[in-house]
C-alpha positions as CSV (number, residue, x, y, z in Angstrom):
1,X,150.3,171.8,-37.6
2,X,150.0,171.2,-41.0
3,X,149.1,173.9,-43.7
4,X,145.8,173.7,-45.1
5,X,144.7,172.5,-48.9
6,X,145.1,176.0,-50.0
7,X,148.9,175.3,-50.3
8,X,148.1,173.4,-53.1
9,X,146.7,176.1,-55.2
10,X,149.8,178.4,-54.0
11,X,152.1,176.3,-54.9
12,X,150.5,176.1,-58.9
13,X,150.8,179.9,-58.3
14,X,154.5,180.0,-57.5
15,X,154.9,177.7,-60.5
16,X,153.8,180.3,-63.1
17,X,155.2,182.7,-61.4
18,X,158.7,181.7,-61.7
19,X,158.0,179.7,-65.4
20,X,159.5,182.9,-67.0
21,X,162.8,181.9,-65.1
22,X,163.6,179.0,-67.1
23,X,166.3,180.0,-68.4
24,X,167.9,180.5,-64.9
25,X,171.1,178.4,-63.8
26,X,169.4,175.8,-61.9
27,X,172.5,174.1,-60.5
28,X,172.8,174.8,-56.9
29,X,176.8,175.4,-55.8
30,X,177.2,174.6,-52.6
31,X,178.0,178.0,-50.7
32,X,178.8,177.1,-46.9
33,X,178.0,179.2,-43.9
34,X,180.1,179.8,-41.6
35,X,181.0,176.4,-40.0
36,X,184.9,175.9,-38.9
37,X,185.9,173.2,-35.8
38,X,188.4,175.0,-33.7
39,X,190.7,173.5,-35.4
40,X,189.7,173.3,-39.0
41,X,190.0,175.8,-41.8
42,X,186.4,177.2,-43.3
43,X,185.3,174.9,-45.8
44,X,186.3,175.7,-49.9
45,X,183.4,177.4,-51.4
46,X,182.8,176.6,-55.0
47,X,182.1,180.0,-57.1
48,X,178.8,180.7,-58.8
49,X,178.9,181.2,-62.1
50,X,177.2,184.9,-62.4
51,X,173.8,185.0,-65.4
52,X,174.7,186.2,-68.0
53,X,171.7,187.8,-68.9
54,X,170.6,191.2,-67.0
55,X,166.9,191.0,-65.7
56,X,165.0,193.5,-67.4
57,X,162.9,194.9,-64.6
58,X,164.7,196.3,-61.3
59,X,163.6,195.6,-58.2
60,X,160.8,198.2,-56.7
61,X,163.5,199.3,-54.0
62,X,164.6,202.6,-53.0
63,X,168.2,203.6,-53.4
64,X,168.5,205.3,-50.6
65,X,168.6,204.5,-46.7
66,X,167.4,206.8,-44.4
67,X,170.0,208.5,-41.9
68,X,169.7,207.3,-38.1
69,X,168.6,210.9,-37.5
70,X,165.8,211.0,-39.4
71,X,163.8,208.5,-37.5
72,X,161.0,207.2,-40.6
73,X,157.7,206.1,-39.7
74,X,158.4,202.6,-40.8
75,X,155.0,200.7,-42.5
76,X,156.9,197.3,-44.5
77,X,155.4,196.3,-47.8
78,X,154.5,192.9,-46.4
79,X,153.4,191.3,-43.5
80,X,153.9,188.6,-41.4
81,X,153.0,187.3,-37.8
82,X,156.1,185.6,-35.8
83,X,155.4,182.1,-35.4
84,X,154.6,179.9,-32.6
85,X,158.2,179.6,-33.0
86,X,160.8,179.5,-35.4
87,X,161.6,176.4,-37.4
88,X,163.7,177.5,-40.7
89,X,165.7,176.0,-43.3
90,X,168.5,178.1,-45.5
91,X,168.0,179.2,-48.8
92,X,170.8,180.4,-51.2
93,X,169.4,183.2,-53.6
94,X,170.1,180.9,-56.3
95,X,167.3,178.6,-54.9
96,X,165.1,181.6,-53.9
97,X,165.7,183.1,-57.3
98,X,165.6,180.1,-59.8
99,X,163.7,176.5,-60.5
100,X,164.4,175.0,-56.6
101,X,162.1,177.5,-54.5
102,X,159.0,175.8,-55.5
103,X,160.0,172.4,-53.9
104,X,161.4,174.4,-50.7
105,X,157.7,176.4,-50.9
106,X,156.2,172.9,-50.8
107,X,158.6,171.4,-47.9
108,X,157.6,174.5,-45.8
109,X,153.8,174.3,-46.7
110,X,153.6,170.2,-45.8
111,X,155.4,170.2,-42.7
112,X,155.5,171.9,-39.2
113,X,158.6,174.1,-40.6
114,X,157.8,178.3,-41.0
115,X,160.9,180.1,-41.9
116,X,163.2,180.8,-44.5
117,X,166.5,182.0,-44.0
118,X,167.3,183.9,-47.3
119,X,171.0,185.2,-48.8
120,X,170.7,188.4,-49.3
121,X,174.2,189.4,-49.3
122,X,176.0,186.1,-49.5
123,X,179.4,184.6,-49.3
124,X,181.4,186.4,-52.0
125,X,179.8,189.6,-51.0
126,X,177.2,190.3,-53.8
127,X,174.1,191.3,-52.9
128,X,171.6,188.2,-54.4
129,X,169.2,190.9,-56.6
130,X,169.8,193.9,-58.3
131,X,168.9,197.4,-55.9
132,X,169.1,200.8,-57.2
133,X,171.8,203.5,-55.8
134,X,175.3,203.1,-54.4
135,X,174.7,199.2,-53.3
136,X,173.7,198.7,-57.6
137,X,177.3,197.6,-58.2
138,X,177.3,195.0,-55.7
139,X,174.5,193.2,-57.1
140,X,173.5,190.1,-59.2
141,X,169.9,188.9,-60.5
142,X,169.6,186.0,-58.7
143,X,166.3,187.0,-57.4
144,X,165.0,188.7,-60.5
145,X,161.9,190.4,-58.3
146,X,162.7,190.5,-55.0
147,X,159.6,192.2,-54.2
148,X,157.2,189.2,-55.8
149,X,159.2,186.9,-53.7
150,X,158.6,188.8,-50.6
151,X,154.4,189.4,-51.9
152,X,155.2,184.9,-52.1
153,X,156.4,184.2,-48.6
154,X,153.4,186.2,-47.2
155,X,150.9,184.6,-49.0
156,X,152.5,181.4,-47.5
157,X,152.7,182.5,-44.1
158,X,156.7,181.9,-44.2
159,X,158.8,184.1,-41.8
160,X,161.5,185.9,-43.4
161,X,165.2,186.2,-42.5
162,X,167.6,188.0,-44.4
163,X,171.2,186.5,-43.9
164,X,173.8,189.2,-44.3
165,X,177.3,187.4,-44.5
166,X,179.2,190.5,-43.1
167,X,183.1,190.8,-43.0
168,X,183.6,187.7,-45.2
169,X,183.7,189.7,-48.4
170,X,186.2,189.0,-51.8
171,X,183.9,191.5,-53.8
172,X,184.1,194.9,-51.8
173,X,187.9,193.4,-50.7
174,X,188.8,193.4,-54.1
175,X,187.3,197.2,-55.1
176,X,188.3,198.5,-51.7
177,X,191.8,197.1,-50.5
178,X,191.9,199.5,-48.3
179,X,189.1,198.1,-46.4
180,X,190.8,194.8,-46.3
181,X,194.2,193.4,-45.8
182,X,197.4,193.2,-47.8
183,X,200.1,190.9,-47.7
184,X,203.0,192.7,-49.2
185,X,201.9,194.4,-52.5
186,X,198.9,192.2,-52.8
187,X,195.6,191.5,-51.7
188,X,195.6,189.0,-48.9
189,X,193.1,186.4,-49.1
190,X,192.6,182.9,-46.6
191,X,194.1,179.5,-47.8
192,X,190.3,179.1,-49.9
193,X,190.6,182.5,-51.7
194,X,188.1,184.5,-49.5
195,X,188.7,188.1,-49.2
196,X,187.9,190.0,-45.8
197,X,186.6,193.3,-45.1
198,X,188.6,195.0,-41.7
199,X,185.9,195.1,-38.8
200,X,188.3,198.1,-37.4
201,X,186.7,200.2,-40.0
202,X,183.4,202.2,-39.9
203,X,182.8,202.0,-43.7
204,X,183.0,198.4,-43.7
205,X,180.1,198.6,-41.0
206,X,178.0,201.4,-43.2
207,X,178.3,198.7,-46.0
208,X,176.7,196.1,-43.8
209,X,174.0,197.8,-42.2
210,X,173.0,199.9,-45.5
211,X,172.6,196.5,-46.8
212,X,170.4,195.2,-43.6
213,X,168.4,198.8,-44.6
214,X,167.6,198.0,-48.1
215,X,166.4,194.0,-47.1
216,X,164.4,195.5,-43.9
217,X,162.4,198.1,-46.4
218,X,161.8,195.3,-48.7
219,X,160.0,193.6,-45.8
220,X,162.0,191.2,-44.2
221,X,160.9,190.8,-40.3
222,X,164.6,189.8,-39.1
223,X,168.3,190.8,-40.4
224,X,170.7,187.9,-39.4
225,X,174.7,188.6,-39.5
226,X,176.7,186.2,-40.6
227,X,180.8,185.8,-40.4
228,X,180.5,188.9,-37.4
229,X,184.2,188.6,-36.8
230,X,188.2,188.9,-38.1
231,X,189.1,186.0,-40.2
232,X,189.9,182.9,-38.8
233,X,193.8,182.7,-37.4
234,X,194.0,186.6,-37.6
235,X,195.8,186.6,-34.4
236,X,198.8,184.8,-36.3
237,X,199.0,187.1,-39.1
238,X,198.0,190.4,-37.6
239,X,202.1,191.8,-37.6
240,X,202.6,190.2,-40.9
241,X,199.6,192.3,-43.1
242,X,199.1,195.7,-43.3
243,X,195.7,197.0,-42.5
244,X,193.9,199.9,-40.7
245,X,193.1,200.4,-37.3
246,X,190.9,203.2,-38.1
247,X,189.6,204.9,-34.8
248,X,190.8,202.4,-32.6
249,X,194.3,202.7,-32.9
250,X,195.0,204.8,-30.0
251,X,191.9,203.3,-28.2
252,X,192.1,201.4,-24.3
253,X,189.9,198.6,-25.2
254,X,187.1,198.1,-22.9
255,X,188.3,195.3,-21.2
256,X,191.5,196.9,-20.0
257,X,189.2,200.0,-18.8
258,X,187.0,197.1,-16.8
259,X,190.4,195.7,-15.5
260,X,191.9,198.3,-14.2
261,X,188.6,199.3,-12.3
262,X,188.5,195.8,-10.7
263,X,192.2,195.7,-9.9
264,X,192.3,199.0,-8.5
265,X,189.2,198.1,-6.3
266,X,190.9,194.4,-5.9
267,X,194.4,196.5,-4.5
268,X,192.4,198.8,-2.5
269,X,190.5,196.0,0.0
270,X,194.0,193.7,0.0
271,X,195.6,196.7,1.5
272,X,192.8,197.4,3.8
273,X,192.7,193.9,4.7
274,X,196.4,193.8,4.6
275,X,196.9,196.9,7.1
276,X,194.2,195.5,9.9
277,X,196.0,192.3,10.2
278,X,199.4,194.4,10.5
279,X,197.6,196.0,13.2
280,X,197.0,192.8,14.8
281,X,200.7,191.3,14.4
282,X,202.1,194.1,16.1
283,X,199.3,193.7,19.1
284,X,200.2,190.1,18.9
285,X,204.1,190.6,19.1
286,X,203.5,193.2,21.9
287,X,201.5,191.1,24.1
288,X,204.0,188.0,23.7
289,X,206.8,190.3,24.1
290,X,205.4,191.3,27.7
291,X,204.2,188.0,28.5
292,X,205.9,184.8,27.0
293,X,202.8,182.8,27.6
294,X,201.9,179.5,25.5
295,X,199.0,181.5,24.8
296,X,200.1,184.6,23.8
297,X,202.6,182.6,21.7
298,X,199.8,181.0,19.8
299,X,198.3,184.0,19.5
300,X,201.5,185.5,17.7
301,X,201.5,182.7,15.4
302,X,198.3,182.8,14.1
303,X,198.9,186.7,13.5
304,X,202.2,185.2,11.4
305,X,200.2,182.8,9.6
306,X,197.1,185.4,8.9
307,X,199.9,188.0,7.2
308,X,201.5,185.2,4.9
309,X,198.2,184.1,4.3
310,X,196.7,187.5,2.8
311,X,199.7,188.0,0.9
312,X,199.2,185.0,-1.2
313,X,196.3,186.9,-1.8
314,X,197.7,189.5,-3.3
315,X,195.8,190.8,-6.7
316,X,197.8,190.1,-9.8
317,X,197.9,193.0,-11.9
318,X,196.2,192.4,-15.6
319,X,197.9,191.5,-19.2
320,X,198.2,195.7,-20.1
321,X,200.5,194.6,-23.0
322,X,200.2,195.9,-26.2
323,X,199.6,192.3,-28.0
324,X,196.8,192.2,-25.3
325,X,195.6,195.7,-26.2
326,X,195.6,194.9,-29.8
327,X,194.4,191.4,-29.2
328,X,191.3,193.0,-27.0
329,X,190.7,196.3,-29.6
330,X,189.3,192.9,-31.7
331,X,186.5,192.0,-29.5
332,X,185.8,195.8,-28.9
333,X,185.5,196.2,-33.1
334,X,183.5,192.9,-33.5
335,X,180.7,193.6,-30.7
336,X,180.9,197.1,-31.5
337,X,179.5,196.3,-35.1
338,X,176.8,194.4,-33.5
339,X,175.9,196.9,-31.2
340,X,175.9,199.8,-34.1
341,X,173.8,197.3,-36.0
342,X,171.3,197.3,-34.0
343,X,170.7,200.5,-32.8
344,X,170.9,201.7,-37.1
345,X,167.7,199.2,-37.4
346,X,165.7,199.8,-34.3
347,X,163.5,201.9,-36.5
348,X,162.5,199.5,-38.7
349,X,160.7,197.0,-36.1
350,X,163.1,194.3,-37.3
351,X,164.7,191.7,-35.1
352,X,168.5,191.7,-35.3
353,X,170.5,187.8,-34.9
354,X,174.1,186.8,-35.1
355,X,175.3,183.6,-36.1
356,X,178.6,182.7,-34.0
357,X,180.6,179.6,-33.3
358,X,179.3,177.0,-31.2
359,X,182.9,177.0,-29.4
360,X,183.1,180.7,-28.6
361,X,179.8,179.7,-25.8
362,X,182.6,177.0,-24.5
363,X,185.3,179.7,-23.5
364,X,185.4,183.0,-22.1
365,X,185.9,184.4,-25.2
366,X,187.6,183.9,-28.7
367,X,189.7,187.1,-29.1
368,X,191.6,186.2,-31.9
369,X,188.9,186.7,-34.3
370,X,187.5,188.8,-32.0
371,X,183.8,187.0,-31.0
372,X,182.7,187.5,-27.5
373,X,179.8,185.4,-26.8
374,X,178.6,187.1,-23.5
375,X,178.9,190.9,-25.8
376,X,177.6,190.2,-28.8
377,X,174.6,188.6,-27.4
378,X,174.3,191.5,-25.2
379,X,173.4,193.6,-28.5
380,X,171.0,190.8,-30.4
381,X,167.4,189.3,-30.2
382,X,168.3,186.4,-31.2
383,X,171.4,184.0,-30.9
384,X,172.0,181.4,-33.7
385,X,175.1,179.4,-32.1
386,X,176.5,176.8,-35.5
387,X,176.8,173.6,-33.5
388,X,176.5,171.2,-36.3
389,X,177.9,167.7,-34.8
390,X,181.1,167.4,-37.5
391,X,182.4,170.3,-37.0
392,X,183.9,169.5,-33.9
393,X,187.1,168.0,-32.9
394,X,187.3,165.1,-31.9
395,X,187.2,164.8,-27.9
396,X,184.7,168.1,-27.7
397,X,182.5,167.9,-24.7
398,X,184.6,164.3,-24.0
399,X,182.5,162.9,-27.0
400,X,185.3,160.2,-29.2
401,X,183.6,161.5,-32.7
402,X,181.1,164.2,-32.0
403,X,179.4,163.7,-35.8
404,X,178.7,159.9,-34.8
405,X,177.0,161.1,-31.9
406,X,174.5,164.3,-32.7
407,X,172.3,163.9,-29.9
408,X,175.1,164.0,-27.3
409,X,176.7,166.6,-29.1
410,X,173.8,169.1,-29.3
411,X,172.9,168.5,-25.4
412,X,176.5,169.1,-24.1
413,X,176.5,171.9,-26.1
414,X,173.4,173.6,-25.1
415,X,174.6,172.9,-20.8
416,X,177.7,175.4,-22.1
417,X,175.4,178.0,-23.7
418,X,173.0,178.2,-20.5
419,X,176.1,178.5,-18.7
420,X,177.1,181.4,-20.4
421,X,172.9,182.7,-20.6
422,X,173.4,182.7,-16.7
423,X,175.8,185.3,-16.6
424,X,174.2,187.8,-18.6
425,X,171.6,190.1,-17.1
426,X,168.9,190.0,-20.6
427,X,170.1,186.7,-22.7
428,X,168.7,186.3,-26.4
429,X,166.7,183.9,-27.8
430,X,168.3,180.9,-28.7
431,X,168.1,179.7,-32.0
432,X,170.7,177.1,-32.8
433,X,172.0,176.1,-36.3
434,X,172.0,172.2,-36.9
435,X,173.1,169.9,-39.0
436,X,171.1,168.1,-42.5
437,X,174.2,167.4,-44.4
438,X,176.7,164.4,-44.8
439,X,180.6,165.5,-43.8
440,X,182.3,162.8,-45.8
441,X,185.5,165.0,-45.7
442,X,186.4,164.1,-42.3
443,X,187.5,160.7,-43.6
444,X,186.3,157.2,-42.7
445,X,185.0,156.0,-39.2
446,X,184.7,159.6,-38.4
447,X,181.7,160.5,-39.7
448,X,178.1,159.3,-39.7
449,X,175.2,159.9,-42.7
450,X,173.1,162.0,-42.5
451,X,169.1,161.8,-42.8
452,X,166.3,162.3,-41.2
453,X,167.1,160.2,-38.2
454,X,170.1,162.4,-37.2
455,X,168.0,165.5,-38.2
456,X,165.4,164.4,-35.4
457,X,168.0,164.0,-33.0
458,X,169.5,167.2,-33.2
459,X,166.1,168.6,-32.9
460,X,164.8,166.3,-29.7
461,X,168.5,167.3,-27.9
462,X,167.3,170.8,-28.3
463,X,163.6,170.3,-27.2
464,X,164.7,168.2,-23.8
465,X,167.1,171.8,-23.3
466,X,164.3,173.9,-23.5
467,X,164.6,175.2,-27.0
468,X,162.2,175.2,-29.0
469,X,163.4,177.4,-32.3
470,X,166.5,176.5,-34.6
471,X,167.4,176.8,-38.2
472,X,169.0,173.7,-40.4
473,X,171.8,173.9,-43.0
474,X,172.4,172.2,-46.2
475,X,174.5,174.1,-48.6
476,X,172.9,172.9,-51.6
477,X,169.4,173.5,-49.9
478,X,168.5,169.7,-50.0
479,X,166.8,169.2,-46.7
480,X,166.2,165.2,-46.0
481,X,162.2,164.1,-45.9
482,X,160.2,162.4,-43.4
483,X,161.4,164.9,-40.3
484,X,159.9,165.5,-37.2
485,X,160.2,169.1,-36.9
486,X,158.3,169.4,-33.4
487,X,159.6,166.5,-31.5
């Protein structure tokens, strides 16, 4: 449904308002999320040149977060009703901040979209406005009132998400080394200069979630996790850097302790099983031992057969080896966070989501960065798998060139993440990531553009699942017009 002909007269509203931003960068640097093919590295983010002018009000924020003890009787400054269902777009807080939210206010007003998925703590770790308190340091004046903004997205009935890039982080790796990884005498950053916060460690965590505090008392209805997991490759570098396990050094990951319940219980009923058909090979023996009959012979035979049978049976014991325990303490750190996460923000009345790879719904699990789809949607409201068509290799779901074909792609994909849905007692809501951008880097004749025709695609492949909710991507927050955003 469209928005009525008051949008008009908010939109000459949010054109005063941010008039007195003028003098903001208005050059949008493309900042990617989190979307890596199996194979592929994480795309190269190009750096944001900071403002070089301070804003001269603060944000109307408090500094401080309150302690899960203390249990506040939460009331948000703002308001806003959960849609029929969600239908967002991302915006950097460059955009949110500076001269390109009016045209994203209007895209949202004019069509059938209703959410805005908002940078609060983006790629490089700053947090996109300046808050009071311990988190100050950590902040830039991209958003220059965060509060107006929030009062704005009311007033145009636009559901909020706060998008909390989490362990991805050069600027607390760069104060904090000890929070992060070193590579000899240095701090070690990936092949694109990113630095990583250690998901072993509970400050890393605190730094998250008092981050998801401070955007959830500014009034955002939903906190959404992004780059939940170890670096991409970890598991080929984890004996080469020196890091912290913190408390889970000594720790039996929980798979191990789930293991050796099931094997132990597995051994128990093979011997059980094992011991009755002993009984029976001896009765067998005895019986063709006093009577040499054809019969009893068969009978002796099939005793034989039962016994060789059952040991091919036999339960083989589990991977306890320490590059398995260290491998699974991953996982256990990773969807511990989320878990932690959630339980800190159940007092605010916020939803919590996760973005994860579209592959980790493909496979039992992805321990070497440590993402387990099954656990971390376990701890979530809401899913938000990144499926976008070209970031899959080639062959994926048996598809030649899975960017050329986003319909197919999308509707393989979503058979996988039911799979996985089907195995869990309470799934989340699924709310996919898709594609509105061109991936020219994978080369020629392995890519198609991208438009509106491949946005609708992605979007009907979804409906004919079942999903109705899903949130699109474009780095430089340049969505393609004419789209059918309810199929």
């Amino acid at each position: 449904m469209r928005k009525d002909w008051l949008s008009g007269i908010m939109l000459s509203l949010v054109l005063a308002l941010f008039a007195c931003s003028s003098s903001d960068v208005v050059v949008e640097s493309p900042n990617p999320s989190e979307q890596p093919s199996p194979v592929a590295t994480e795309v190269v983010p190009i750096a944001m040149p900071a403002p070089t002018t301070e804003p001269t009000v603060s944000p109307p924020v408090s500094s401080s977060t309150p302690a899960p003890s203390q249990a506040p009787a939460f009331d948000p400054p703002v308001h806003y009703e959960y849609p029929d269902a969600v239908r967002g777009i991302y915006v950097t807080g460059w955009s949110a901040g500076g001269a390109r939210m009016p045209k994203l206010l209007s895209l949202v007003d004019s069509t059938d979209l209703n959410a805005m998925v908002i940078d609060i703590k983006d790629d490089d770790g700053y947090i996109t406005f300046k808050p009071n308190g311990k988190l100050a340091d950590f902040g830039q004046p991209y958003i220059r009132d965060l509060g107006a903004l929030m009062k704005l997205l009311e007033e145009h009935h636009i559901y909020p998400i706060a998008r909390i890039v989490s362990f991805k982080d050069t600027v607390l790796a760069k104060k904090r080394p000890d929070l992060s990884y070193v590579d000899g005498s240095s701090l070690w950053r990936n092949g694109n200069g990113d630095g990583f916060i250690n998901p072993f460690l509970k400050e890393t965590w605190e730094h998250n979630v008092d981050v998801a505090k401070l955007a959830a008392e500014l009034g955002f209805k939903e906190i959404q996790f992004d780059y939940v997991r170890f670096p991409e490759g970890f598991e080929s570098r984890d004996k080469s850097l020196t890091y912290s396990m913190g408390d889970y050094k000594e720790k039996k990951p929980s798979k191990f302790k789930e293991e050796e319940k099931t094997y132990a219980e597995a051994s128990k009923k093979y011997e059980a099983d094992m011991a009755a058909l002993q009984i029976k090979l001896t009765e067998a023996t005895n019986t063709y031992n006093a009577d040499k009959t054809d019969t009893n012979k068969k009978g002796l035979d099939d005793a034989q057969k039962s016994v060789v049978a059952q040991k091919k049976e036999a339960p083989k014991a589990p991977d306890f080896s320490e590059k398995s325990r260290l491998t699974q303490l991953r996982v256990d750190a990773v969807s511990d966070f989320v878990a932690y996460a959630k339980e800190q923000l159940s007092t605010y009345g916020v939803k919590v989501s996760v973005d994860i790879f579209g592959y980790s719904a493909t496979l039992p699990e992805a321990p070497g960065i440590g993402q387990n789809f099954n656990r971390i949607s376990s701890s979530v409201d809401v899913i938000s798998s990144m499926i976008y068509p070209s970031h899959w290799s080639d062959g994926y779901f048996g598809i030649p060139k899975p960017d050329k074909e986003p319909y197919r792609l999308v509707a393989e994909y979503m058979k996988a993440e039911k799979k996985k849905f089907g195995e869990m007692q309470k799934p989340p809501l699924s709310r996919p990531w898709i594609q509105d951008f061109t991936a020219s880097w994978l080369g020629a004749g392995n890519y198609i553009k991208y438009g509106m025709a491949e946005v609708n695609e992605q979007i009907k492949a979804l409906s004919d699942a079942g999903v109705r909710e899903y949130l699109i991507w474009n780095a430089n927050n340049s969505y393609s017009e004419g789209v059918s955003y309810i199929p």
